[in-house]
VOBA-1610 file (N, C-alpha, C; in pm, whole numbers, padded with zeros to 5 digits, always signed):
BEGIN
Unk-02375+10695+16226Unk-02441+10733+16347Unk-02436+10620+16448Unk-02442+10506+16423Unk-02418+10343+16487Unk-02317+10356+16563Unk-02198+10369+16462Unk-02095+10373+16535Unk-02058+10478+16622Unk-02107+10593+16636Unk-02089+10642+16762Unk-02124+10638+16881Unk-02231+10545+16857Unk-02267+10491+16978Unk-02173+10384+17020Unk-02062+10285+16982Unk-02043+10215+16970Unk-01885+10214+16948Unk-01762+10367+17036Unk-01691+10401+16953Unk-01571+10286+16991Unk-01620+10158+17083Unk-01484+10060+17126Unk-01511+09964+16999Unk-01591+09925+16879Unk-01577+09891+16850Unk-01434+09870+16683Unk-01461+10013+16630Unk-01330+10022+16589Unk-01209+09997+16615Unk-01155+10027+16779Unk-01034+09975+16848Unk-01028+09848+16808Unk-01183+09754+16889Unk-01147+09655+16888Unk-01090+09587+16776Unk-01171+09627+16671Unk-01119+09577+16556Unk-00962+09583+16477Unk-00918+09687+16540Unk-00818+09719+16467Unk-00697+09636+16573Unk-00731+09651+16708Unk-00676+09546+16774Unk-00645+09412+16755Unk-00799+09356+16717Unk-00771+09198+16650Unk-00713+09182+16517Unk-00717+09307+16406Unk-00608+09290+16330Unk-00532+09283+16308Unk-00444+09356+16421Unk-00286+09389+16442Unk-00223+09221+16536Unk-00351+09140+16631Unk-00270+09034+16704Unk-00324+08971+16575Unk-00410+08952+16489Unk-00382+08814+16383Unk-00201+08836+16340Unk-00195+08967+16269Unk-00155+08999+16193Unk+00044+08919+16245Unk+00039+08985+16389Unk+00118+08943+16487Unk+00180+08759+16460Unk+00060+08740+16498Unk-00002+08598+16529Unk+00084+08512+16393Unk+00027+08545+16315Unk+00042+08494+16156Unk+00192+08502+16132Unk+00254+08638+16144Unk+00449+08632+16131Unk+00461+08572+16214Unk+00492+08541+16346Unk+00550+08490+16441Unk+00531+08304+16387Unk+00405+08256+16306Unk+00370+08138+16282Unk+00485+08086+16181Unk+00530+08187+16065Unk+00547+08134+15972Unk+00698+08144+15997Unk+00782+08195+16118Unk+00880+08202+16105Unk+00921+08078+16220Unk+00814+08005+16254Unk+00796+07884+16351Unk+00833+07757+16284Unk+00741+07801+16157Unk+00707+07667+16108Unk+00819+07665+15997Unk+00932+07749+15991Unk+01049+07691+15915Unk+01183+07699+16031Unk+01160+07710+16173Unk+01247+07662+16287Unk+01276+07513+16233Unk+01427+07500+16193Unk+01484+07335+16207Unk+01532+07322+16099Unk+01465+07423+15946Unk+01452+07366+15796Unk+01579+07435+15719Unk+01607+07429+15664Unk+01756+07431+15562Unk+01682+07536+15511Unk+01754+07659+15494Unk+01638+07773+15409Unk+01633+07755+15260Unk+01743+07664+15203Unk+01740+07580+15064Unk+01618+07482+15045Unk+01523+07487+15186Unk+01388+07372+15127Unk+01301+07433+15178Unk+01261+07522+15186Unk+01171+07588+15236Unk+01090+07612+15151Unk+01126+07590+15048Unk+00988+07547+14963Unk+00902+07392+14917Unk+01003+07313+14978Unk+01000+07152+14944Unk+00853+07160+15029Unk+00807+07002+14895Unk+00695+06962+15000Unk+00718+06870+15125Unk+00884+06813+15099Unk+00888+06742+15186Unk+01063+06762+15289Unk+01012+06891+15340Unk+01089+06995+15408Unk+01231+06900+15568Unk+01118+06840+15598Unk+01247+06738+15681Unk+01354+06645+15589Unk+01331+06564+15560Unk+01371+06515+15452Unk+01487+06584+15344Unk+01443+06670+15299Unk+01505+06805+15250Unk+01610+06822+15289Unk+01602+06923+15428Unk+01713+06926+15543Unk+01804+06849+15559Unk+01753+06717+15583Unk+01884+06618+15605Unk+01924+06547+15492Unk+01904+06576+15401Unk+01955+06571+15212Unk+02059+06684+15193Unk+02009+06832+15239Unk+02116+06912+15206Unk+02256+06930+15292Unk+02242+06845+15418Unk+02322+06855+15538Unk+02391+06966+15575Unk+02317+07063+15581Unk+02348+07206+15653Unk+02441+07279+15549Unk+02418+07237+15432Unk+02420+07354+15335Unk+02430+07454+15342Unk+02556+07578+15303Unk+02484+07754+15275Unk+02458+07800+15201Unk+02492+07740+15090Unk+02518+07795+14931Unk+02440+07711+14849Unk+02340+07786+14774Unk+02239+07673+14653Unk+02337+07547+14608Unk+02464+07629+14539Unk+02540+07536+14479Unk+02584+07371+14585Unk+02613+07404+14690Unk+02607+07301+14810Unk+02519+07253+14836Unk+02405+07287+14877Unk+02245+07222+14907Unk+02212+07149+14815Unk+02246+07214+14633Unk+02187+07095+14545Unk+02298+06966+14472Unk+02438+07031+14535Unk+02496+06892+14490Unk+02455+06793+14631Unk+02470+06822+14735Unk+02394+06743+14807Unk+02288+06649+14834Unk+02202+06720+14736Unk+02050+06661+14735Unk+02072+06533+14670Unk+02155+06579+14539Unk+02124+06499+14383Unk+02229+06411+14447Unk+02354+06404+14548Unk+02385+06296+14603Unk+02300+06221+14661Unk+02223+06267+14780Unk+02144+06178+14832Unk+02098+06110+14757Unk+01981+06176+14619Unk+01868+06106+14553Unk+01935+05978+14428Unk+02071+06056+14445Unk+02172+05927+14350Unk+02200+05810+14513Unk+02239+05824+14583Unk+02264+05687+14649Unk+02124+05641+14704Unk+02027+05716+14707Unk+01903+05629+14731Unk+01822+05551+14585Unk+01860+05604+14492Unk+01823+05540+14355Unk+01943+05395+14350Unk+02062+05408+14396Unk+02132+05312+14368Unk+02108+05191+14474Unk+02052+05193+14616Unk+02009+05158+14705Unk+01878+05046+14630Unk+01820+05106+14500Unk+01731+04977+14472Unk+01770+04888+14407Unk+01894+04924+14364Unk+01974+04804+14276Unk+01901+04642+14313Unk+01936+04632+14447Unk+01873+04479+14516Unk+01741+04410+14427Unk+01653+04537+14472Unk+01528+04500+14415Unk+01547+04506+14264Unk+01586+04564+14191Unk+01601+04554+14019Unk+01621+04394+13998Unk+01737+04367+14101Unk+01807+04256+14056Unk+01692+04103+14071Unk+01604+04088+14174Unk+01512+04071+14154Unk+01389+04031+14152Unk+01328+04156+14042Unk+01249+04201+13990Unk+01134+04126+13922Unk+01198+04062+13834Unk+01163+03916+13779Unk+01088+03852+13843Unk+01126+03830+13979Unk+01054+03753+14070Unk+00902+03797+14115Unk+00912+03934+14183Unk+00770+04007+14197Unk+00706+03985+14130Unk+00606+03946+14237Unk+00489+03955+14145Unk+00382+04088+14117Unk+00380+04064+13998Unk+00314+04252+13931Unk+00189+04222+13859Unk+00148+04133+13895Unk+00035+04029+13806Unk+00038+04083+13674Unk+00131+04011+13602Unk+00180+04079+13445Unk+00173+03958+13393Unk+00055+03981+13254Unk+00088+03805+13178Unk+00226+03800+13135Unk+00254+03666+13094Unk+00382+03657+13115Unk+00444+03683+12944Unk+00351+03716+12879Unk+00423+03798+12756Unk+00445+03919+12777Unk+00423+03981+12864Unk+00449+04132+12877Unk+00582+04131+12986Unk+00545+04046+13088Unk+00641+04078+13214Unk+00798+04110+13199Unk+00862+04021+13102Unk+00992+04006+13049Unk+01008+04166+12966Unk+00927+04218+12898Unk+00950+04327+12844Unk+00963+04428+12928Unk+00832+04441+13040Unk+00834+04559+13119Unk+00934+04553+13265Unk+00952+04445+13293Unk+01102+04407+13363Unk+01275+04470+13289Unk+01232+04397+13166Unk+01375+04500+13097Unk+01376+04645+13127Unk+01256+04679+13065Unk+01233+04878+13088Unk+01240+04922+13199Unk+01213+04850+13318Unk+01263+04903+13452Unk+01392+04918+13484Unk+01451+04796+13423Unk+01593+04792+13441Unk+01648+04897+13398Unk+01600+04885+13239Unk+01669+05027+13168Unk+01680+05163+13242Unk+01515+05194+13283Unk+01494+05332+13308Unk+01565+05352+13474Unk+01574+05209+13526Unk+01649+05319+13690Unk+01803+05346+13634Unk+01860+05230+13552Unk+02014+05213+13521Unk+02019+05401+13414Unk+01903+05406+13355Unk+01931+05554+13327Unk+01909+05657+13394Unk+01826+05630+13506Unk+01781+05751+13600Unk+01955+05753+13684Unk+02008+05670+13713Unk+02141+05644+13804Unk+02218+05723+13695Unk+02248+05709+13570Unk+02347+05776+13466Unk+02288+05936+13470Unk+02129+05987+13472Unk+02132+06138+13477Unk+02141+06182+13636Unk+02154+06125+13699Unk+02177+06208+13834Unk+02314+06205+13843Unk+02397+06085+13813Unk+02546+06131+13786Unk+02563+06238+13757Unk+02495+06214+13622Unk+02532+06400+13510Unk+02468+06458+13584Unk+02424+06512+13665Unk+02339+06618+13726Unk+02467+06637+13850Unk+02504+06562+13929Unk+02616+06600+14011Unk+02719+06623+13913Unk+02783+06603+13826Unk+02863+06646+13748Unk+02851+06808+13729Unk+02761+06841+13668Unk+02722+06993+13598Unk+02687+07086+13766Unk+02643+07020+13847Unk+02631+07140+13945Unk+02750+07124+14045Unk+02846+06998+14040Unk+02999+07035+14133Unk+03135+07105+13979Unk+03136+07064+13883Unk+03198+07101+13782Unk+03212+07234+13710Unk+03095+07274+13703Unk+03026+07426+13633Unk+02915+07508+13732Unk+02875+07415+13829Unk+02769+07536+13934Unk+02642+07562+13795Unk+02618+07461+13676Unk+02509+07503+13607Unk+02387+07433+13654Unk+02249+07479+13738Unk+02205+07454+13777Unk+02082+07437+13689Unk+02083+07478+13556Unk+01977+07467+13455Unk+02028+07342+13427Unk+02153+07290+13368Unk+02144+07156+13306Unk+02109+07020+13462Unk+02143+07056+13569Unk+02098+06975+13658Unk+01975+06981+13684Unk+01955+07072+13671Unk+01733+07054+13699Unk+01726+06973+13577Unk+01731+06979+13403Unk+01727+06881+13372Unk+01705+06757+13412Unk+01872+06728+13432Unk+01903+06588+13457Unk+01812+06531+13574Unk+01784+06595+13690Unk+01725+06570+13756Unk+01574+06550+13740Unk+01555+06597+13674Unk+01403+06586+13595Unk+01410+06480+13490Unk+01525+06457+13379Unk+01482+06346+13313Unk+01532+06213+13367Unk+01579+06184+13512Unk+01578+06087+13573Unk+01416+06063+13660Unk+01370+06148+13677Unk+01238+06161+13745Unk+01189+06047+13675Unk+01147+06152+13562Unk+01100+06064+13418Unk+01115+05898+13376Unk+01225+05895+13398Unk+01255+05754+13389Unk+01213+05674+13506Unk+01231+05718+13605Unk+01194+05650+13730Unk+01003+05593+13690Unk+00916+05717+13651Unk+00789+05674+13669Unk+00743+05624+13555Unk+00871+05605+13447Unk+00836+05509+13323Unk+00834+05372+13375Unk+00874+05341+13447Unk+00871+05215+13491Unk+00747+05188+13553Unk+00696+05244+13640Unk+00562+05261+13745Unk+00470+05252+13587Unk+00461+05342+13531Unk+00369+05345+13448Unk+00332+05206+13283Unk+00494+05140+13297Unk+00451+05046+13206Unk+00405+04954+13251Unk+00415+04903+13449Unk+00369+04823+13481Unk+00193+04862+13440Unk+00170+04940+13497Unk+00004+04961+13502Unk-00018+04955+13394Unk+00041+05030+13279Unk-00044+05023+13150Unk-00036+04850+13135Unk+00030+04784+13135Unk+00034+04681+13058Unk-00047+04577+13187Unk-00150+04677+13272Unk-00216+04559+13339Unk-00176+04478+13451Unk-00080+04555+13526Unk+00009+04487+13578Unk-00023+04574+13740Unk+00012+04512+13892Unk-00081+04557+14026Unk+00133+04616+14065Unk+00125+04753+14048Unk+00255+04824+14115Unk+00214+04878+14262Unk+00106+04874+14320Unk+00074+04941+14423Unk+00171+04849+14539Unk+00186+04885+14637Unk+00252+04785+14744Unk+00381+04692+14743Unk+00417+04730+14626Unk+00479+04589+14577Unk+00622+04637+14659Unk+00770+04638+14706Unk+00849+04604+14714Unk+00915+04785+14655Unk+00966+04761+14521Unk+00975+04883+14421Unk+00894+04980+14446Unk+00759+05000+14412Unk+00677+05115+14398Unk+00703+05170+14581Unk+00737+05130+14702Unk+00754+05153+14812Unk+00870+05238+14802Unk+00987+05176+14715Unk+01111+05262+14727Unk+01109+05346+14586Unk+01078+05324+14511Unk+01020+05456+14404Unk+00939+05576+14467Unk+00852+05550+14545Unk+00776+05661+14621Unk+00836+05736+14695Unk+00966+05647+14726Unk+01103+05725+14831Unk+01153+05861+14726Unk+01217+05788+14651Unk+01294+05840+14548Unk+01285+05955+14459Unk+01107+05905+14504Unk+01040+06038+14374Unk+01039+06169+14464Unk+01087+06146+14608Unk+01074+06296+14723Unk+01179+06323+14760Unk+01302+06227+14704Unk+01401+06319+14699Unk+01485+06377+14598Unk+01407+06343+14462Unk+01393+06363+14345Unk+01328+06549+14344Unk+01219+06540+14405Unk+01097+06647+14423Unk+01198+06758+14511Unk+01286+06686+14606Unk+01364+06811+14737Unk+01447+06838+14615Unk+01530+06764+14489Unk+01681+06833+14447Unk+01597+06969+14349Unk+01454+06929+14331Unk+01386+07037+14250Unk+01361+07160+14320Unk+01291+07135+14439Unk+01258+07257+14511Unk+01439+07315+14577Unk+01559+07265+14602Unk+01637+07318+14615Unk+01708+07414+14533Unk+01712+07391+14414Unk+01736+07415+14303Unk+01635+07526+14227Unk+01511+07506+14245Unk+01417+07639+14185Unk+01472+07753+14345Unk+01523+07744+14431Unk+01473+07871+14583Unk+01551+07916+14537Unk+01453+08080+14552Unk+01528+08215+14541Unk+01535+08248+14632
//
């Protein structure tokens, strides 16, 4: 009975549903203007883009990526070399150990992103490169993590600056690689 007194208010309503509604597509087809439609799920969508370098094909976008995230992993070589030196406030019975394991784990993160460009320019198998790409991840934050466990300050340091790089374009060859 309200509402017939009252019959602009239905319009109105159905009005402001239809411009959200408007409003909302027009937003979301804004906010991927610029982006590689291969990262459009990445969290870190610019970045992404200029990793896959105008990519059309999954198979292209993710040997691309896992290039980038291989010459930016090889890019810390400098700092590996050294490493030793930083200071990680690590007593010095530990430092020599968790210095080796860094070494180890980027020199193996560099050997699975190889294999990961291997299997997705060779075979287009994009399951064994998410792997590889994932158990280089892995290795990457074994390093981050033996510093801390063993007591040791990784925040700021030199490394953990370009590990934080690494780990997002590590994160783009994933989200390229999962888009349907």
């Amino acid at each position: 009975m309200a509402l017939r007194n009252y019959p602009s208010f239905s319009i109105l309503f159905v009005a402001a549903a239809v411009a959200v509604a408007l409003f909302a597509a027009g937003g979301a087809e804004a906010r991927f203007r610029g982006i590689n439609p291969w990262c459009k799920t990445s969290d870190y969508k610019m970045l992404c883009t200029k990793m896959v370098k105008g990519a059309t094909t999954q198979t292209d976008a993710l040997a691309n990526a896992v290039q980038a995230t291989l010459d930016a992993t090889t890019r810390v070589s400098p700092l590996l070399d050294g490493l030793a030196a930083q200071e990680f406030n690590l007593p010095n019975v530990t430092k020599d150990s968790v210095v080796s394991t860094c070494k180890d784990n980027f020199g193996a993160a560099v050997d699975n992103l190889k294999d990961a460009l291997f299997y997705i320019q060779s075979f287009q198998d994009t399951y064994t490169t998410i792997d590889r790409v994932q158990t280089a991840e892995t290795a990457l934050y074994t390093c981050s993590d033996g510093i801390t466990e063993m007591g040791g300050r990784w925040v700021d340091t030199p490394l953990a600056k370009a590990s934080k790089n690494i780990f997002k374009f590590a994160s783009n060859c994933l989200a390229v690689a999962t888009q349907m």
